[in-house]
N, C-alpha and C positions, 0 to 999 in steps of 0.2 A: 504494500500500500504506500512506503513512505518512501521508498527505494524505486518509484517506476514514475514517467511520465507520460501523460497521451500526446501522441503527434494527432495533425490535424486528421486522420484515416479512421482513428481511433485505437489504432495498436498501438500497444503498450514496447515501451522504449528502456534499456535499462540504463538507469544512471551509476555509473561510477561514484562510490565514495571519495570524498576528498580526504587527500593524503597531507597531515601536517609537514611545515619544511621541516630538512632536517640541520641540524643545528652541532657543526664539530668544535667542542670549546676551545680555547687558548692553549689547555697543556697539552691537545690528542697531536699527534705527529703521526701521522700517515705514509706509509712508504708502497704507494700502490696506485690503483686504478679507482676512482668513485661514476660512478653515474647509479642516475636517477631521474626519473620523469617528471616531481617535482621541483617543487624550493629547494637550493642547499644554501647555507649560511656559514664558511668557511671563517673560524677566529683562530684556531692551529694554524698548523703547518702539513700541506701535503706533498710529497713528491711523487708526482705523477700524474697521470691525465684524468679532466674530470668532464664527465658529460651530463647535463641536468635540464628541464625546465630555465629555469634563472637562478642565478647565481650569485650572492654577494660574497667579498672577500671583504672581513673587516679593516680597520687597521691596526690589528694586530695579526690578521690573515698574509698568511705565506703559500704561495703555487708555483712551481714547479714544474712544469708542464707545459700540456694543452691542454686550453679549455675551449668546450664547445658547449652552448647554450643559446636560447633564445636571446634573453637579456641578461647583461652582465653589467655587473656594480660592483667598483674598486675603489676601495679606502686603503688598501695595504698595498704588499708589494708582489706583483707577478712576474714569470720570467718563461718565456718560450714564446706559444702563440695563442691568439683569441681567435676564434669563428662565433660571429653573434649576429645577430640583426641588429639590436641595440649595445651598443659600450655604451659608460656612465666612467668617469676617470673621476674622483670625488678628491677635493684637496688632500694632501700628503698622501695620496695613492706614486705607486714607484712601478711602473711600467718596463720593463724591457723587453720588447715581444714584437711579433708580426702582428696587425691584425685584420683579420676581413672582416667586414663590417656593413653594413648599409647605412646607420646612423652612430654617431659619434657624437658624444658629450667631453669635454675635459675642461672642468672647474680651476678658476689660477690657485695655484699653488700644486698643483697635481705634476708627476714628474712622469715623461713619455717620450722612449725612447725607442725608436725600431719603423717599420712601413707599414703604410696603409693600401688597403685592396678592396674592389665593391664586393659584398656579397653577392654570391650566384647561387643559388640552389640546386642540389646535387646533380637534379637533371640536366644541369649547362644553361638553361635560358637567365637571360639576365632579368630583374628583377625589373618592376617599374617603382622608379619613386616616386614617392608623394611628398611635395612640398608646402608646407603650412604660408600661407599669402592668401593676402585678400581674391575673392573670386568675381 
């Protein structure tokens, strides 16, 4: 009953539960691979590639890697490469990375070092942007 919704046909659709983000504190130190379909909230330290939903790195967050995510938010320091649709470079974030991107945020004081590439989605077509301006 609480678990279904009707489409307009009248059959019943199932909803997915939502899945709390998950949350690696400041001492967990990671020496591996993370994915995950939803939130992750990265305050440790990981070595190795993280794939999620969205992903924040605090600023006491350390990555190691690649990361791949829809949206990515950086307060701390990353190092390899990002695949995102959205970056977010948040003051005293420490970048050193490739990154492909479709949209790019970097607040002053944020440190970002490495190249920039359009996002393309896997199948090769390029993306269309959208531009926020008067219509």
């Amino acid at each position: 009953m609480f678990n279904s919704k009707k489409n307009i046909s009248g059959n019943s659709v199932n909803v997915s539960k939502t899945v709390p983000p998950s949350l690696l504190s400041s001492d967990l130190v990671v020496n591996g691979n993370l994915e995950s379909s939803g939130d992750v909230q990265i305050d440790g330290s990981i070595d190795g590639d993280v794939k999620s939903g969205s992903l924040t790195v605090s600023s006491t967050g350390v990555v190691r890697g690649t990361i791949e995510a829809d949206e990515v938010t950086i307060a701390g320091t990353v190092t390899g490469q990002i695949r995102a649709r959205h970056v977010v470079l948040l003051k005293g974030a420490k970048v050193i990375a490739d990154l492909i991107q479709d949209k790019l945020s970097i607040e002053p004081g944020a440190f970002f070092e490495g190249s920039c590439s359009q996002y393309t989605p896997d199948d090769g077509n390029a993306m269309q942007l959208e531009y926020a301006g008067e219509n």
